[in-house]
C-alpha positions as CSV (number, residue, x, y, z in Angstrom):
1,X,127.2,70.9,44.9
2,X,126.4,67.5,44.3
3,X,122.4,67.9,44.9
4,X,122.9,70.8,42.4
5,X,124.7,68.4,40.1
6,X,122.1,65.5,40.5
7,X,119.0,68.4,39.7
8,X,120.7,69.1,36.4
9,X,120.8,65.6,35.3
10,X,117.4,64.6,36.5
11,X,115.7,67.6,34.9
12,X,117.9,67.0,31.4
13,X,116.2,63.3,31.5
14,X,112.9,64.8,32.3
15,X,113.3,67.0,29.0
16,X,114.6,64.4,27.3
17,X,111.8,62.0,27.7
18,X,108.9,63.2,25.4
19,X,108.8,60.0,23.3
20,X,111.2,58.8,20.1
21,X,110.3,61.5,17.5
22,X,112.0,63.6,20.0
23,X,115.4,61.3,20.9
24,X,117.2,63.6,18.5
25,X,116.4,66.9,20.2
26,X,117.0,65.3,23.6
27,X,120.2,64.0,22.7
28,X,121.6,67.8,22.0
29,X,119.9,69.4,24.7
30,X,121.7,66.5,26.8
31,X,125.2,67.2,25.5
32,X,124.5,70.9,26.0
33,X,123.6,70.3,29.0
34,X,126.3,68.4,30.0
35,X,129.0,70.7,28.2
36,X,127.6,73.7,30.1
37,X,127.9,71.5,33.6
38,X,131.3,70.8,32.9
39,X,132.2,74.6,32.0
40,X,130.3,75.8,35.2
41,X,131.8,72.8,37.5
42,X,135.0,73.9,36.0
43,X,134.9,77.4,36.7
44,X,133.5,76.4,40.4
45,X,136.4,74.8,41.7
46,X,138.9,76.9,39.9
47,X,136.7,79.7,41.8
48,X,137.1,78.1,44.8
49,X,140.6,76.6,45.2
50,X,141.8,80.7,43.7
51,X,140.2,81.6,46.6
52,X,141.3,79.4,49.6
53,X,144.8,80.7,48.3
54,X,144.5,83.7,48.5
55,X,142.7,83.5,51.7
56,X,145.7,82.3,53.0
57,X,148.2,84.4,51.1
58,X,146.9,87.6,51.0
59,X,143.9,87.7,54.1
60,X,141.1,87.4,51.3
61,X,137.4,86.1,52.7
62,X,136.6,83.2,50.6
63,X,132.8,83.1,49.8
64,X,132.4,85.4,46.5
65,X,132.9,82.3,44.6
66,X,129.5,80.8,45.7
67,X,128.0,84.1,44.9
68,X,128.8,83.6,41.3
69,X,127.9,80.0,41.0
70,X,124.3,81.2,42.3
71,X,124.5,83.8,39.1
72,X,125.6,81.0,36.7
73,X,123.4,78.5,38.0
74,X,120.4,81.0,37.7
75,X,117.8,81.8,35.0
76,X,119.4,84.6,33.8
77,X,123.1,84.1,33.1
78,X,123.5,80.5,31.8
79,X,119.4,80.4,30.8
80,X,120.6,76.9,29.7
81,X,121.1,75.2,32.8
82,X,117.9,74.6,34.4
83,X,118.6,73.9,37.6
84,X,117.7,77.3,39.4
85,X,115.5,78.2,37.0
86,X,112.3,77.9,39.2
87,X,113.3,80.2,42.0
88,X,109.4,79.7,43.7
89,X,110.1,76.1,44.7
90,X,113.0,76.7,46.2
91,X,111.9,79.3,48.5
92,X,111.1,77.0,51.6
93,X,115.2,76.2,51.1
94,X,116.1,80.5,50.9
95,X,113.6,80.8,54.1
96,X,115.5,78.2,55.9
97,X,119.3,79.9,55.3
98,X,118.1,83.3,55.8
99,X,116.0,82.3,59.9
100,X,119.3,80.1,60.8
101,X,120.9,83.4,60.5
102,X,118.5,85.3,62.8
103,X,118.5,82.2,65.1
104,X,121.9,82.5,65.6
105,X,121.9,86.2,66.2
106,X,119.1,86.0,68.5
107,X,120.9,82.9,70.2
108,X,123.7,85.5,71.5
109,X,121.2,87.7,73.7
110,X,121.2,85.5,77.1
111,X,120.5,87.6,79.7
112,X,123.0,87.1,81.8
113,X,125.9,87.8,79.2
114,X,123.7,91.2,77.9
115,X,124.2,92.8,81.4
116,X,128.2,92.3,80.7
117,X,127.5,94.1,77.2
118,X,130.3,96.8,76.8
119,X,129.1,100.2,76.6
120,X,131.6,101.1,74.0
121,X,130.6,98.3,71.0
122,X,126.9,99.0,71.8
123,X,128.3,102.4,71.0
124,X,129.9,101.4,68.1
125,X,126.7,99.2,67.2
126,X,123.7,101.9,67.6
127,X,125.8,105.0,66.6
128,X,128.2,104.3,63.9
129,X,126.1,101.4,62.1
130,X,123.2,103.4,62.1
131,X,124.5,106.7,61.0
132,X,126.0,104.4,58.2
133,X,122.6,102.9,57.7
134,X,120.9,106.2,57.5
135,X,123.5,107.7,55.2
136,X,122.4,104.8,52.7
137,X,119.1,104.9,53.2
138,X,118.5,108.7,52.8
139,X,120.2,109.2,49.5
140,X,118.2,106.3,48.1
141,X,114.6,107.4,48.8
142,X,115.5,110.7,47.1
143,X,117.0,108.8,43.7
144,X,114.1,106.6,44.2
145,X,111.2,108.9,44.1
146,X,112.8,111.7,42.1
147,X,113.3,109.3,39.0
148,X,117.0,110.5,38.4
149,X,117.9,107.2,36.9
150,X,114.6,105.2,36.8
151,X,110.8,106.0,36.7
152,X,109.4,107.7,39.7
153,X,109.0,105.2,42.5
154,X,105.5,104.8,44.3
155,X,106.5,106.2,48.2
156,X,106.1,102.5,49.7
157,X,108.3,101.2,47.3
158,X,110.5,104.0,47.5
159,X,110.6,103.5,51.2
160,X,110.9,99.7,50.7
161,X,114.2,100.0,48.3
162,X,115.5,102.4,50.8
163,X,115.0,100.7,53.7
164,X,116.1,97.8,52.3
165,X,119.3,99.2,51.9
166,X,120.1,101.0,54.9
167,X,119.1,98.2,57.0
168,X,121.8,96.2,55.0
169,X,124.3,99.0,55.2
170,X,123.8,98.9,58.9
171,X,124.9,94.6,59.2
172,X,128.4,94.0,60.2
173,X,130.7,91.0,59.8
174,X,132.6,88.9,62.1
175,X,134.5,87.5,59.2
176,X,137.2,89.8,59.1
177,X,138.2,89.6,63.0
178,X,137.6,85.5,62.7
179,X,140.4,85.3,60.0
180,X,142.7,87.3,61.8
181,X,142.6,85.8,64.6
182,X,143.4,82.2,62.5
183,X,146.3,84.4,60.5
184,X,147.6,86.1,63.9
185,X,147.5,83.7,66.9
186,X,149.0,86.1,68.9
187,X,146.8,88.9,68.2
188,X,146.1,91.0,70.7
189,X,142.3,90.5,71.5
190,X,141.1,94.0,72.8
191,X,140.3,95.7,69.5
192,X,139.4,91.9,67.7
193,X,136.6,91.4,70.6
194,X,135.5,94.8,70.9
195,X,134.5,94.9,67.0
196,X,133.2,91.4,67.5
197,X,130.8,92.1,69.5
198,X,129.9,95.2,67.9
199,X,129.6,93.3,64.8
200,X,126.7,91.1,66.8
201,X,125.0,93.9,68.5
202,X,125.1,95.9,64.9
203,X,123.4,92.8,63.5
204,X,120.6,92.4,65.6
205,X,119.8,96.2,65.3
206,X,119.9,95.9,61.5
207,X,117.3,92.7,61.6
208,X,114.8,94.6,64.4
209,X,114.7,97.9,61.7
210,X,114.5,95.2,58.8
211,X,111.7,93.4,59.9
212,X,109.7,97.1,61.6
213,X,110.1,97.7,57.4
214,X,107.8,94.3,57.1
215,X,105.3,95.6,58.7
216,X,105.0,99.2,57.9
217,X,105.1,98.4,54.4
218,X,102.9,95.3,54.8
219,X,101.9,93.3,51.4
220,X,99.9,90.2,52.6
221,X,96.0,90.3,52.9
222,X,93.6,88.9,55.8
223,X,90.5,87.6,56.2
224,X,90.3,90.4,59.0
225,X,87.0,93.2,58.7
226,X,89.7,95.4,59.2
227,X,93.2,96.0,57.7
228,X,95.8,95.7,60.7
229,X,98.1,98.5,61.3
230,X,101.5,99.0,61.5
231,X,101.7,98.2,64.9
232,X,99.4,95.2,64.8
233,X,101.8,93.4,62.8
234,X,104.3,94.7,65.1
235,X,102.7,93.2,67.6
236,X,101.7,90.1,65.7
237,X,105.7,89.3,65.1
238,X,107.3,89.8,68.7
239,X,104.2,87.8,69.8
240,X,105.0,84.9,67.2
241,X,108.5,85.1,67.8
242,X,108.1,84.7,72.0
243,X,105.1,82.6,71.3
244,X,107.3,80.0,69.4
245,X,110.1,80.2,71.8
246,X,108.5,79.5,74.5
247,X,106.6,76.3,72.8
248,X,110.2,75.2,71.3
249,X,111.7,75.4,74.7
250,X,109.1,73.2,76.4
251,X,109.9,70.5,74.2
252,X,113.4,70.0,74.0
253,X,115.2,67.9,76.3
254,X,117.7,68.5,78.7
255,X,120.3,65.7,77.5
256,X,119.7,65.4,74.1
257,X,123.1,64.6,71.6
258,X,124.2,66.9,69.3
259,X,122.6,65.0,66.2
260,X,119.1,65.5,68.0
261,X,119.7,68.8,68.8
262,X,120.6,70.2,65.5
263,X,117.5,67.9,63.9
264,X,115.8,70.0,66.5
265,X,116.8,73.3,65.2
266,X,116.2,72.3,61.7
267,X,112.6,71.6,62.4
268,X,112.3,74.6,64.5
269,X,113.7,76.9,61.9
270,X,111.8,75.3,59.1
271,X,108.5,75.8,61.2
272,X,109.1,79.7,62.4
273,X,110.3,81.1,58.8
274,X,107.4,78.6,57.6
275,X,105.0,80.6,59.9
276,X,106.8,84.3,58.8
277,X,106.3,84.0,55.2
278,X,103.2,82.6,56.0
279,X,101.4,85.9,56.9
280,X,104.1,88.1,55.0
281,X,106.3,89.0,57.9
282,X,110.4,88.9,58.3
283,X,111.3,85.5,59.1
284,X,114.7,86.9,60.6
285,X,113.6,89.0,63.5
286,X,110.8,86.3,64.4
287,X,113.4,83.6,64.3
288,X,115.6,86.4,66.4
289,X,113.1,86.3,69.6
290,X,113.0,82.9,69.3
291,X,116.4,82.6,69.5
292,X,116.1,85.0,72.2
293,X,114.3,82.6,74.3
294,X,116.1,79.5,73.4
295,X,119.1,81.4,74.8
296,X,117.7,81.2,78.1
297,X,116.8,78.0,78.7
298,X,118.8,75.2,79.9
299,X,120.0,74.1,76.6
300,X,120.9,77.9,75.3
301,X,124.5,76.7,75.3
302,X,124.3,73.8,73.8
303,X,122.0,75.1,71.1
304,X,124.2,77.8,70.3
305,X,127.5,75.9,69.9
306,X,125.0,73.5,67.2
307,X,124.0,76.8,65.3
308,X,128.0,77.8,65.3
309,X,128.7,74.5,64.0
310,X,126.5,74.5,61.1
311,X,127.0,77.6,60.5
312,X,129.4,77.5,57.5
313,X,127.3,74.7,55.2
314,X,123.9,77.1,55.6
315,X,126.3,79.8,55.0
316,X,127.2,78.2,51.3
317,X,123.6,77.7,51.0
318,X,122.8,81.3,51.6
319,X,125.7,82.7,48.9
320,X,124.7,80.3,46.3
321,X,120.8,81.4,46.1
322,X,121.9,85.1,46.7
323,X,123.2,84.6,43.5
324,X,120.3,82.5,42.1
325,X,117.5,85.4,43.0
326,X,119.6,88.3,41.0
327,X,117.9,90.3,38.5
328,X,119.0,92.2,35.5
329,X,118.8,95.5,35.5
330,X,120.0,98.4,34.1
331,X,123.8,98.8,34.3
332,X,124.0,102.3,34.0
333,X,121.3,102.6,37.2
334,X,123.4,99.6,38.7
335,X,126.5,101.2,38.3
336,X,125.2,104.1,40.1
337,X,123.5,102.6,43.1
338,X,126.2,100.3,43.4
339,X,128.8,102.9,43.6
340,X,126.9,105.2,46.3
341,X,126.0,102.7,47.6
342,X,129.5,101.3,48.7
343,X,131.2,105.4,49.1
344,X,128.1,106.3,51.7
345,X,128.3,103.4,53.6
346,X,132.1,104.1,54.1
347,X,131.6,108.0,54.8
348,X,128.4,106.6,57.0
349,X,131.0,104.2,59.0
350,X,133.7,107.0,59.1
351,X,131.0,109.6,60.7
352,X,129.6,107.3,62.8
353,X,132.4,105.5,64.1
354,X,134.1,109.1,64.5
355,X,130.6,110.4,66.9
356,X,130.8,106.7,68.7
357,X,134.7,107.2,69.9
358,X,134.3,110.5,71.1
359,X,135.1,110.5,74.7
360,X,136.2,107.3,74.8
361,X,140.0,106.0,74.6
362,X,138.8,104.3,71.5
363,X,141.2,105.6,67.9
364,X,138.6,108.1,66.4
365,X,139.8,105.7,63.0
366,X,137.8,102.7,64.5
367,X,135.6,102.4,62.1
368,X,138.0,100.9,59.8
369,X,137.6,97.5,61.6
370,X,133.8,97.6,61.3
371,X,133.9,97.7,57.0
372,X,133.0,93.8,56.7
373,X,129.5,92.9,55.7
374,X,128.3,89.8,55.7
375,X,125.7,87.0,55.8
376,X,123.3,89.1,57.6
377,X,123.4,91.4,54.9
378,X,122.7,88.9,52.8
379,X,119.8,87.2,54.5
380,X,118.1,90.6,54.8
381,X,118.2,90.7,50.9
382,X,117.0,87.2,50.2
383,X,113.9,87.8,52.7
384,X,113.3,91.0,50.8
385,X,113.3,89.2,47.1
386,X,110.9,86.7,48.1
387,X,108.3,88.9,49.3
388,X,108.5,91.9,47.6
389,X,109.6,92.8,44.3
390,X,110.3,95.6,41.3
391,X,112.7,97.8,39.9
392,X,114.0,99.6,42.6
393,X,114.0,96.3,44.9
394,X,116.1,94.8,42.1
395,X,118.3,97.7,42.2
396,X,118.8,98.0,45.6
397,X,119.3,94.2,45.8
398,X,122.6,94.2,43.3
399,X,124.1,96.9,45.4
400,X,123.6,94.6,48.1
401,X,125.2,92.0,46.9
402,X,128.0,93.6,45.1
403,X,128.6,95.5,48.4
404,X,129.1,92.2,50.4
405,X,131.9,90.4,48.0
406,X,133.7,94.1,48.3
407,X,133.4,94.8,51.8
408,X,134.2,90.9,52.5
409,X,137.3,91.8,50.1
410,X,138.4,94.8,51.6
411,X,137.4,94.4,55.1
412,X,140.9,91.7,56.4
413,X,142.7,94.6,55.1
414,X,141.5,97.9,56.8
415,X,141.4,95.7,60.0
416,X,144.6,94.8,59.5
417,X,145.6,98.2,59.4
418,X,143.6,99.5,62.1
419,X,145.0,96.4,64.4
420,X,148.7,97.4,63.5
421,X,148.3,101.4,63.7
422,X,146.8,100.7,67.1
423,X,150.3,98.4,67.6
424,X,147.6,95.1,68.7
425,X,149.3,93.0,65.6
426,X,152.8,91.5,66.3
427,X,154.8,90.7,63.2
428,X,153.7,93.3,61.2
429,X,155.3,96.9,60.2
430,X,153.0,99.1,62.6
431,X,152.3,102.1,60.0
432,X,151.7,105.8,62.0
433,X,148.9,107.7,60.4
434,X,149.4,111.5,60.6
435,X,146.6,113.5,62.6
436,X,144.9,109.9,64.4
437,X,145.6,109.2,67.7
């Protein structure tokens, strides 16, 4: 907040300084300016103190609150405040939030731990999430290219709004079992860990389809004689990925401190994404298979409880400029997408989720703990914005966002439920649903 704060004022003097015959000017634009950063500084920690209390009141995720200070500090909502205004220089800062993410996912797949992977989340994972992707993602290719509610879309960038969409559908959350456990401390942790790690495995399948998406519908141009192929740039990312891994994990130490190490990571991060947006690719899955081999070095540990740590400031930073890159569009449209988009994903989870139980001792209802979406989600759109863009891409990125802050909202709660049907929550009225077993 404060850099945000100390852009504001160092842009107003810049506007301000265009000689004497224009003090008058600058002096109004200054008080504007600083009316406006008092209203939206305001409104920012009213925000965010109405949401740490219900957090703890009522099991509310605290985070929409940044989502809106991205919109007000944008180009589009306050125009006024020029402090976001210039989304192109800031992308090295969006590229850097969105690979932490997929460093941190791919940080989780040591070897050793993925032969202890339970069959039933991986379940959960490949089937439900990806019957909820799917059930996204197929709806919106036909609206796209039928031009129900917008002009016909091209078939690339039909496939790139819908894809876009069902990979984000197809994200999970941790957030939900995370605050729980905080609320509950003697929560049961079967269910909890189950959807946790369901929640991870979901994640990295959602960034591998993301980033396939990169390179079939591939933007960038070459010096090649030839224009690569789909799976040349297939090839091109899990070789950059490894590649960088392996270079990484040569030079880091094996008793470095914890300041070291996460300077470490920042440069690392900063040099992968650097590399993926570079030649047009997805920054999150090359980050992921570095991540990948990170985890199985000597210092995989260590480099994943630095990444854990951090996590909630580059977290912040990823809300904030989720909010920054939104675009207007049509609210009719909007209203639409975002609608279906937030009903099929739920019908998607409750399918899925319903196919992944069956013969297994799991609740066929199960997929009410898997509802949370989360930063994933939202690093899969901000990758998207900055390399692609157009009407259904704007679309598609609104109902991504709007379906984060509601799923974040709602998710606490049908866990919650789901934890005390399934009598796993102490202290709470279990409630019997009728007909689930």
């Amino acid at each position: 907040m404060t850099t945000l704060l100390v852009t504001m004022l160092s842009q107003a003097a810049w506007a301000g300084g265009g000689g004497h015959d224009a003090a008058a000017d600058a002096s109004d634009q200054m008080g504007l300016l600083l009316a406006l950063l008092a209203i939206v500084g305001v409104a920012y920690l009213t925000a965010h103190a109405a949401a740490e209390w219900l957090q703890r009141r009522f099991l509310v995720l605290t985070g929409a609150e940044y989502v809106f200070l991205g919109l007000l500090l944008g180009p589009h909502v306050l125009p006024q405040v020029h402090v976001l205004d210039d989304l192109t220089r800031l992308a090295p800062i969006v590229a850097f939030a969105a690979g932490w993410h997929g460093l941190l996912a791919g940080a989780q797949l040591e070897l050793r731990s993925l032969t202890r992977w339970d069959p039933r989340s991986a379940r959960l994972a490949i089937v439900g999430n990806l019957v909820a992707g799917l059930a996204v993602a197929l709806p919106a290719w036909w609206m796209f290219r039928s031009g129900w509610l917008l002009p016909p879309a091209t078939p690339e960038d039909a496939l790139l709004g819908a894809g876009f969409l069902g990979s984000a559908a197809a994200a999970g959350s941790t957030a939900a079992v995370e605050l729980l456990t905080v609320r509950y401390p003697n929560l049961r942790q079967g269910t909890t860990q189950l959807l946790k790690r369901a929640a991870h495995q979901s994640d990295i399948l959602a960034i591998a389809v993301f980033g396939v998406l990169f390179c079939i519908v591939h933007r960038g141009t070459t010096s090649l004689d030839y224009q690569p192929g789909t799976s040349d740039w297939i090839l091109l990312t899990v070789g950059l990925g490894l590649a960088l891994g392996v270079l990484f994990a040569l030079f880091l130490g094996r008793d470095e401190d914890d300041n070291t190490r996460f300077l470490a990571l920042v440069g690392i991060i900063v040099f992968a994404s650097g590399a993926a947006f570079f030649v047009d690719l997805s920054a999150l899955l090359i980050n992921l298979l570095l991540g990948f081999v990170l985890a199985n070095t000597r210092q995989g540990a260590g480099l994943f409880d630095a990444l854990q740590g951090t996590a909630r400031p580059v977290r912040l930073i990823l809300m904030t400029f989720a909010g920054a890159l939104w675009q207007p569009i049509d609210p009719i449209a909007g209203a639409v997408v975002v609608l279906g988009a937030l009903v099929l994903r739920a019908l998607g989870l409750l399918v899925g989720g319903w196919l992944a139980t069956r013969g297994t001792e799991l609740r066929a209802d199960t997929f009410r703990g898997m509802l949370a979406q989360g930063e994933v989600a939202l690093a899969i759109a901000l990758s998207f914005r900055l390399v692609y863009e157009g009407p259904a891409i704007d679309l598609a990125y609104t109902a991504i966002l709007v379906s984060v802050v509601v799923n974040e909202l709602l998710g606490p709660w049908a866990l919650r439920g789901l934890l005390a049907d399934a009598r796993e929550l102490e202290d709470e009225r279990v409630i019997v649903t009728p007909g689930v077993s």
